[in-house]
C-alpha positions as CSV (number, residue, x, y, z in Angstrom):
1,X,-0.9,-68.0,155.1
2,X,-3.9,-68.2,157.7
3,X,-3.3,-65.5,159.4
4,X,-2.8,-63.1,156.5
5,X,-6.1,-61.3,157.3
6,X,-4.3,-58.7,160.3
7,X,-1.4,-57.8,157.6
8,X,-4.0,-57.1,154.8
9,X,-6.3,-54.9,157.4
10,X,-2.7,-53.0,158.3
11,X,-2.0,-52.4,154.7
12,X,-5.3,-51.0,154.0
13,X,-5.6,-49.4,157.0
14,X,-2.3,-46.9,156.4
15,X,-2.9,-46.3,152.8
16,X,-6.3,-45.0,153.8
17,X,-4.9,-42.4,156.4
18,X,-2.2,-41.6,153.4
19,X,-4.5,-40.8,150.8
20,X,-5.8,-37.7,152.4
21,X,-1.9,-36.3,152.0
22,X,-2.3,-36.4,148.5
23,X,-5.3,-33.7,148.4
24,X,-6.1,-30.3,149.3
25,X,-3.1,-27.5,150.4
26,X,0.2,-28.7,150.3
27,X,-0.7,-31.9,148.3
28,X,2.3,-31.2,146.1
29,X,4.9,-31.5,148.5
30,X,3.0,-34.2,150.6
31,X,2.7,-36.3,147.2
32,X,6.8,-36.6,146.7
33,X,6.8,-37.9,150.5
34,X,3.9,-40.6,150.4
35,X,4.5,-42.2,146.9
36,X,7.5,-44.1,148.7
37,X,5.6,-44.4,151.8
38,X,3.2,-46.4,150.2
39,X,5.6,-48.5,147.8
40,X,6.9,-49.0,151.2
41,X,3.8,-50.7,152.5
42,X,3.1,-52.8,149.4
43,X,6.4,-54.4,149.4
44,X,6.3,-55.0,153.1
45,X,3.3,-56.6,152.5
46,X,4.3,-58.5,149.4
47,X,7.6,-60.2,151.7
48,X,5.4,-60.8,154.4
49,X,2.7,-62.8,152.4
50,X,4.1,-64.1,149.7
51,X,8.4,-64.2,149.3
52,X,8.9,-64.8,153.5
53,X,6.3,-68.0,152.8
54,X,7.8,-69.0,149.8
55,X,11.1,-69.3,151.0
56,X,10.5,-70.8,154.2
57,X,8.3,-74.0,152.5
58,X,11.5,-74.5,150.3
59,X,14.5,-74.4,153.2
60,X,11.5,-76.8,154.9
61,X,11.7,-79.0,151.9
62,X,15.5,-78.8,151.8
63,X,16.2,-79.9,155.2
64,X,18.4,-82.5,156.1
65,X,16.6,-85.8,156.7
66,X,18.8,-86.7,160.0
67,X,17.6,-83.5,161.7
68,X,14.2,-84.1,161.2
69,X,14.6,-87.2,162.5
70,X,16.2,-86.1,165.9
71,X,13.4,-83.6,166.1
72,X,10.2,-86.0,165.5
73,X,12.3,-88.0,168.4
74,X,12.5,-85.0,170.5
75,X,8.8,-84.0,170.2
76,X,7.8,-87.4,170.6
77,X,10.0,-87.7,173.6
78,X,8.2,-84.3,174.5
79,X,4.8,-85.7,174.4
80,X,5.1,-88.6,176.3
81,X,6.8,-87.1,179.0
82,X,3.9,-85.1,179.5
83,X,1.0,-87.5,179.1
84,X,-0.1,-88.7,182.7
């Protein structure tokens, strides 16, 4: 979650040029269209920071001992291979 900071700034960023839909003429009609739009953002936003983490760290945790095995010997092959 380190780089969270660009998704926040995206979210924010689109509900602030929303808003304005919501006011002024036609604000009726353009309120029926942007109440999903932004339930739209907030839930992409939600997945990306939260549930996608969440569910990677526990397949991570799940894995299968013998594959991680063959790929700490693979990176380790990796980085010898390029030291001079």
């Amino acid at each position: 979650m380190s780089n969270d900071r660009p998704t926040r700034e995206t979210m924010s960023l689109d509900e602030a040029t929303v808003f304005p839909w919501t006011t002024g003429t036609g604000a009726g009609v353009m309120k029926r269209i942007t109440a999903p739009m932004i339930g739209g953002i907030v839930s992409s936003t939600v997945l990306t920071l939260l549930v996608i983490p969440i569910l990677y760290s526990l397949w991570r945790s799940r894995s299968i001992p013998a594959v991680d095995r063959q790929l700490d010997v693979a990176s380790h092959h990796r980085a010898q291979s390029e030291q001079p």
